[in-house]
C-alpha positions as CSV (number, residue, x, y, z in Angstrom):
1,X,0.0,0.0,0.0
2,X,1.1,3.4,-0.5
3,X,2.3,5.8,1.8
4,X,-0.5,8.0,2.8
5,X,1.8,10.7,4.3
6,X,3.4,11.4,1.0
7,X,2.4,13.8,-1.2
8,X,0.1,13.5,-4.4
9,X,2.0,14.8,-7.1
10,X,0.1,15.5,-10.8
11,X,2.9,15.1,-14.0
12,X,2.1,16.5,-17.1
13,X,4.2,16.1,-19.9
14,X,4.7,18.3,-23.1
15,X,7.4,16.4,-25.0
16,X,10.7,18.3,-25.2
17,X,14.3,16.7,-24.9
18,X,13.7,15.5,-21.4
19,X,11.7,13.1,-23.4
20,X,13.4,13.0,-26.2
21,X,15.4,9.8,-28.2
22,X,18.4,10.1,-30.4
23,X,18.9,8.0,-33.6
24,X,22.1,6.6,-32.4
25,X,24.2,6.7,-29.0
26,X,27.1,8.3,-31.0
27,X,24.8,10.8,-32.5
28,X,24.0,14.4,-31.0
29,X,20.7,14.5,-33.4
30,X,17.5,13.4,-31.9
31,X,13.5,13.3,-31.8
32,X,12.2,15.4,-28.8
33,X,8.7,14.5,-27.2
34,X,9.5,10.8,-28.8
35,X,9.2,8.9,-24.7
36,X,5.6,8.8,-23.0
37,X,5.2,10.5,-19.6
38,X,5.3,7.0,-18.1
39,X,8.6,6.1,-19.5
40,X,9.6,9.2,-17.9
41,X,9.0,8.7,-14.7
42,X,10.2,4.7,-14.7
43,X,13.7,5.7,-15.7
44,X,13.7,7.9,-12.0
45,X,15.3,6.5,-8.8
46,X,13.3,6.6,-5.9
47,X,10.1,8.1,-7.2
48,X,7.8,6.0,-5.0
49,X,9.5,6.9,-1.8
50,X,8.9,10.6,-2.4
51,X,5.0,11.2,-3.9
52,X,2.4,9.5,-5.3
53,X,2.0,10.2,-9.1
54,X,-0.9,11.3,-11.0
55,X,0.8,11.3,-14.6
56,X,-1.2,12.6,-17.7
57,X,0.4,13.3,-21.4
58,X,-0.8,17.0,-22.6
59,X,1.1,17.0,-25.7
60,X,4.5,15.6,-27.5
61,X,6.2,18.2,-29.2
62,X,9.7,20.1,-29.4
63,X,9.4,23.5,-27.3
64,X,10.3,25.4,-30.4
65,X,7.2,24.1,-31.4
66,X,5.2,25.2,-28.5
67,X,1.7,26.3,-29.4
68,X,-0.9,28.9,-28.0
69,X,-3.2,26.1,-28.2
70,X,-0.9,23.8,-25.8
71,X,-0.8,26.5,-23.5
72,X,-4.4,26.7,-23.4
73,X,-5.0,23.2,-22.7
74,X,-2.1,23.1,-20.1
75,X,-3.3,26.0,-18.3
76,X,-6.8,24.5,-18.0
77,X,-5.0,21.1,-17.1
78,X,-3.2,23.1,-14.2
79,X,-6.7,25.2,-13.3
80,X,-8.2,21.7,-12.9
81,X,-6.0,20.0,-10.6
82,X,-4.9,22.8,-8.6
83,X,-8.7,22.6,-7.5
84,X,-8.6,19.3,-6.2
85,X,-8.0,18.9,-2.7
86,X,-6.3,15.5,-3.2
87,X,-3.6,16.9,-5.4
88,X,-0.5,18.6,-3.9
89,X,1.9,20.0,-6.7
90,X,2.1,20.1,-10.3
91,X,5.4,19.0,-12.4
92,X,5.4,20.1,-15.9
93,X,7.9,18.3,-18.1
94,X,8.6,21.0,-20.8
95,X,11.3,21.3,-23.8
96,X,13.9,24.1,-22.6
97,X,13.6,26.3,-25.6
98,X,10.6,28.0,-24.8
99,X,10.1,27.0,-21.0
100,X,10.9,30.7,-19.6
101,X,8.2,31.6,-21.8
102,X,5.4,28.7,-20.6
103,X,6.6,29.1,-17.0
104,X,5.6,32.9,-17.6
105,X,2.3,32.7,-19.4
106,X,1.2,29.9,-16.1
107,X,2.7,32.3,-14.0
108,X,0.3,34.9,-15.0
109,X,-3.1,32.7,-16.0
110,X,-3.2,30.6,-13.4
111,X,-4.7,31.7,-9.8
112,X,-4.1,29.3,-7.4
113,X,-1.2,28.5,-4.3
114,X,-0.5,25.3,-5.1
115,X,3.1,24.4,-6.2
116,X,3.8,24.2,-9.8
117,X,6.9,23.2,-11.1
118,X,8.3,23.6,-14.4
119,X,11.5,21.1,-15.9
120,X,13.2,19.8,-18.7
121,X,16.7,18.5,-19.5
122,X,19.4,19.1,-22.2
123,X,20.6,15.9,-22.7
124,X,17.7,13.5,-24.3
125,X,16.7,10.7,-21.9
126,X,18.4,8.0,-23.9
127,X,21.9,9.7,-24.0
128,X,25.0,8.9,-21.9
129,X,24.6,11.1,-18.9
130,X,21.1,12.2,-19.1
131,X,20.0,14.8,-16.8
132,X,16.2,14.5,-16.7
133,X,15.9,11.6,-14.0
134,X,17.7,13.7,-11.8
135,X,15.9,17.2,-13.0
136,X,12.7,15.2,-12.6
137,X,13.4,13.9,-9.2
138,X,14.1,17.4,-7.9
139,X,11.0,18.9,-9.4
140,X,8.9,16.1,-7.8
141,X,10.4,17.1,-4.7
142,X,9.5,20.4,-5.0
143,X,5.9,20.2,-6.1
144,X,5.6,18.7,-2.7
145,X,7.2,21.2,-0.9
146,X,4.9,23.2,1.2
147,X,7.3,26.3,0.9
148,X,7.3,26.7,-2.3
149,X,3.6,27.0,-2.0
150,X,2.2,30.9,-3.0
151,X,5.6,31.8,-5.1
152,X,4.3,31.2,-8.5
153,X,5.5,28.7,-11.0
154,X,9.1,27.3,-10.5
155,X,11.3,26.4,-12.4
156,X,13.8,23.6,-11.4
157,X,17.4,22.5,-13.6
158,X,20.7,21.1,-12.4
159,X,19.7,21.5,-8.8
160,X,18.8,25.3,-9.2
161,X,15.1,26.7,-8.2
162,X,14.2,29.9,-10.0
163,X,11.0,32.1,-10.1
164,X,9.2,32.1,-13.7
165,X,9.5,35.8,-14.2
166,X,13.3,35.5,-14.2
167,X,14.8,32.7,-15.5
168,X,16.3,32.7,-18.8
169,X,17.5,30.0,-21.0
170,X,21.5,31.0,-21.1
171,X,23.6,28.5,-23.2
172,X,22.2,26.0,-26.1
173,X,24.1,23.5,-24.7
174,X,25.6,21.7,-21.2
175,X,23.7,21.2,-18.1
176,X,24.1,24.5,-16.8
177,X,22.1,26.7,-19.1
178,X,19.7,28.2,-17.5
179,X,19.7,31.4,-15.0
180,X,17.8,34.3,-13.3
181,X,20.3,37.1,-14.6
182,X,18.7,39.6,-13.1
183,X,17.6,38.9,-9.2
184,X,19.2,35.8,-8.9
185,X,18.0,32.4,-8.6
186,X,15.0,31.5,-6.4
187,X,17.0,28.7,-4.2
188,X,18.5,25.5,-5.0
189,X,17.6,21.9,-4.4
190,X,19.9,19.5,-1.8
191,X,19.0,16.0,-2.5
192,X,15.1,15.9,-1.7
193,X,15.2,19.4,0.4
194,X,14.4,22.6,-1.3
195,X,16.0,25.9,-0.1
196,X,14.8,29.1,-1.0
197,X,17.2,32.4,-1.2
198,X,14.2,35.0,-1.3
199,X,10.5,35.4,-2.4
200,X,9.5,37.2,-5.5
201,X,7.9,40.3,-5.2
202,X,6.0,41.1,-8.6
203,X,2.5,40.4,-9.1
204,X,1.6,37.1,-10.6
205,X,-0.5,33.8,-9.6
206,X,-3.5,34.3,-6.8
207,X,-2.8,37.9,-7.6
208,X,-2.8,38.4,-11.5
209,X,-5.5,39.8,-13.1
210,X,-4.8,38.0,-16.3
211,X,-7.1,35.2,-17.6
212,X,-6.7,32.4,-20.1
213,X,-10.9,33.4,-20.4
214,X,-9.8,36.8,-21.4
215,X,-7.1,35.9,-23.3
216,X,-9.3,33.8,-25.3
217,X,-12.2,36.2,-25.7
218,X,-9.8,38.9,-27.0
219,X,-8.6,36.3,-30.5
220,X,-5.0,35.8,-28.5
221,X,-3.7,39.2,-29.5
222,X,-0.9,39.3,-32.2
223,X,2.6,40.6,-30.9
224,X,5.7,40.6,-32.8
225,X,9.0,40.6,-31.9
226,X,11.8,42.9,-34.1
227,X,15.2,42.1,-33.1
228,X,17.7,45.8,-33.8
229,X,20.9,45.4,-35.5
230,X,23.1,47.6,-37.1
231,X,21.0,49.1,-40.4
232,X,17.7,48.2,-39.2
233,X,14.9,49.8,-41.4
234,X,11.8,51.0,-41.1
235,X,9.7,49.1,-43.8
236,X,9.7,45.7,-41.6
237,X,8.7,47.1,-39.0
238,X,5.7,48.9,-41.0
239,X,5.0,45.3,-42.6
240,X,4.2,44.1,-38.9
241,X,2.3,47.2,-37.7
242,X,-0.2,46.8,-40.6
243,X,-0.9,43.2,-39.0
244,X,-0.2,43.0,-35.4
245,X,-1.4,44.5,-32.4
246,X,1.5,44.7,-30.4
247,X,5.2,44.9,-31.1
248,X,8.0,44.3,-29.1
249,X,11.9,45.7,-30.0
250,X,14.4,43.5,-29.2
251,X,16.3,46.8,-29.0
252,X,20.2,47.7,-28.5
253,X,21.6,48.2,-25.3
254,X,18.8,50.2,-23.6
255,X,15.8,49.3,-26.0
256,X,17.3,51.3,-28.7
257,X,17.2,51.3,-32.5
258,X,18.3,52.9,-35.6
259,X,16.2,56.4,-36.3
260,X,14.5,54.4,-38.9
261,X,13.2,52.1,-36.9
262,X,12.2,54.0,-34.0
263,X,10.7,56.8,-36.1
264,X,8.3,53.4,-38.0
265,X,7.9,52.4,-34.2
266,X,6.8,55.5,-33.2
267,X,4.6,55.4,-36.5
268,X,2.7,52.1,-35.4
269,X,1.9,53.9,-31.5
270,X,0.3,56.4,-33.6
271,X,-1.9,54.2,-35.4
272,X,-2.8,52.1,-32.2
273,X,-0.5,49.3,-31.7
274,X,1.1,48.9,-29.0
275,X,4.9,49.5,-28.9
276,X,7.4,47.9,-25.8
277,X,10.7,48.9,-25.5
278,X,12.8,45.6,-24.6
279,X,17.1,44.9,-24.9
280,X,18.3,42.2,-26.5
281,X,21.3,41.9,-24.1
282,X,19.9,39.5,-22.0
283,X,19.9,41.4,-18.7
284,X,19.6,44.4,-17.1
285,X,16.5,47.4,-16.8
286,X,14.9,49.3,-19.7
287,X,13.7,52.2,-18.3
288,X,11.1,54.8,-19.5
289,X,12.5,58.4,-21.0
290,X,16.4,57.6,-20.8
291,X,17.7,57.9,-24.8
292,X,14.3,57.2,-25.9
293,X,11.5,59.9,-25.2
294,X,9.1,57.1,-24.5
295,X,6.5,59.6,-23.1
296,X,6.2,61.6,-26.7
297,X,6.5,58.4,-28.7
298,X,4.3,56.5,-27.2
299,X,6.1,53.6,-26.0
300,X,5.8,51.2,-23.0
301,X,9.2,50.1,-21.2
302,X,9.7,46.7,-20.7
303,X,11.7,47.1,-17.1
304,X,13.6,43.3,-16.2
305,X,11.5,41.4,-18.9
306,X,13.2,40.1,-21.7
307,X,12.0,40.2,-25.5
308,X,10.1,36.9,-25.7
309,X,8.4,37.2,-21.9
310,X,7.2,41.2,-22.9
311,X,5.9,39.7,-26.0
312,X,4.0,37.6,-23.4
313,X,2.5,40.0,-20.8
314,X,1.6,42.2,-23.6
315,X,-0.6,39.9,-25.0
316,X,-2.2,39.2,-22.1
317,X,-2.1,43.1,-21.6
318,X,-4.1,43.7,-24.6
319,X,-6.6,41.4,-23.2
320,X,-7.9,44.1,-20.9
321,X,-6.5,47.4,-22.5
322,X,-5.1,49.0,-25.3
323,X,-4.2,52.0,-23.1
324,X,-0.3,52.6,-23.3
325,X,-0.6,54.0,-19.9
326,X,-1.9,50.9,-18.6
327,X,0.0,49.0,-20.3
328,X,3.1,50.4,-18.6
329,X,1.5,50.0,-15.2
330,X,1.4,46.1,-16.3
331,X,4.8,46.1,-17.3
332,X,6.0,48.0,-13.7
333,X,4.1,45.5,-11.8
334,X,4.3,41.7,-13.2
């Protein structure tokens, strides 16, 4: 019989390389999402001495093939067992590509306490030296932590905890690629133990005003991304304006741009889509009005978040408003 005392821990899987199976133990290529949550879970050491499992497959799929409609589906997933009273924690296996970006959108659509735990792996599970059993064992852990209860979605890789709205996806390679640049990492896992540095002070989970029922009601707003380089023009960024509602510069340094492309940015605010400011360096603070007069343009300052999570809250942002004023208070908040 199981042990009663233990936690009830829900895995969902989403494919990614944690699952993923190579052609050939000599070979680096491989099929991602290719191993069922079940197979999974088998390959990890002393599961069934620390939860009970609930595992369910959501989808089977690279991360750079990551869908709207799989976040849909795995946010409802999450809203569903997070309301049974049997259920503990969550553990989402996820591809690392794009798992900053699903740990964000869950951080921001889903309104409950309960633990949820984000992980994937960089080696696939049938390589030499393959991280997810470990990675998976940790996030298991975790999920049935009762302090990391109330902090949002987490994130857990090569023994390091971090908070959704700051970890990054560093490297494209080795087991440590992935970091909070910016406040640091959350805490770190010791064997079975989680231990947390600090609590994260933005708005998200029980507190977010953002719904996947919103989202959905609003179409899923379109939001580009322009990434600024040297000799960036205007006339891509007036292609996108004429189809989006939302555009995001992956901008120089501080959010900047060529005077091309800020002057066809500044264009598109005029004509109602929403403009974020956002640096493609990978850390730091964009902040309103500093080379950029943000305030006459029109523009919305991204603050900590990075391209790819702005592109995020603004389209949950445009869900609710279109005003850039409010937008900014989104972006100084979450």
């Amino acid at each position: 019989m199981p042990d009663r005392r233990l936690p009830t821990i829900a895995v969902l899987a989403t494919g990614g390389t944690i699952a993923g199976a190579q052609s050939a133990h000599a070979s680096h290529a491989y099929r991602a999402g290719a191993l069922s949550v079940e197979h999974l879970l088998a390959a990890v050491p002393g599961l069934a001495q620390l939860a009970r499992i609930q595992a369910g497959q959501v989808a089977s799929v690279g991360s750079q093939n990551m869908t709207h409609a799989v976040w849909a589906a795995l946010a409802q997933r999450v809203d569903v067992l997070c309301q049974e009273a049997s259920v503990d924690g969550i553990v989402v296996t996820h591809g690392t590509d794009t798992l900053e970006e699903t740990a964000y959108f869950l951080s921001l659509v889903t309104r409950h306490d309960k633990p949820v735990v984000l992980v994937g792996a960089m080696r696939p599970a049938t390589a030499p030296g393959a991280d997810g059993p470990a990675n998976l064992f940790h996030a298991v852990a975790l999920a049935g932590c009762p302090a990391a209860r109330g902090r949002g979605p987490l994130v857990v890789m090569n023994e390091d905890i971090h908070y959704a709205r700051e970890v990054q996806k560093m490297a494209c390679a080795g087991v440590a690629a992935f970091a909070s640049p910016n406040r640091g990492r959350a805490g770190v896992m010791r064997a079975a133990q989680a231990h947390f540095f600090s609590r994260n002070d933005t708005v998200h989970t029980r507190d977010s005003i953002f719904s996947l029922q919103a989202l959905e009601a609003a179409g899923w707003p379109r939001v580009d991304v322009v990434h600024a380089g040297v000799g960036l023009g205007d006339d891509l960024i007036d292609f996108l304006a004429a189809r989006a509602s939302g555009l995001v510069l992956a901008g120089v340094g501080d959010g900047n741009a060529t005077d091309g492309a800020l002057a066809a940015l500044q264009r598109a605010s005029a004509a109602g889509v929403a403009v974020v400011r956002a640096s493609r360096t990978g850390s730091g603070r964009v902040g309103r009005n500093v080379e950029v007069d943000d305030d006459a343009a029109g523009f919305i300052a991204a603050g900590e978040l990075s391209p790819q999570k702005a592109r995020i809250l603004l389209m949950l942002g445009l869900s609710i408003s279109r005003d850039p004023a409010r937008l900014q208070e989104f972006f100084n908040q979450y």
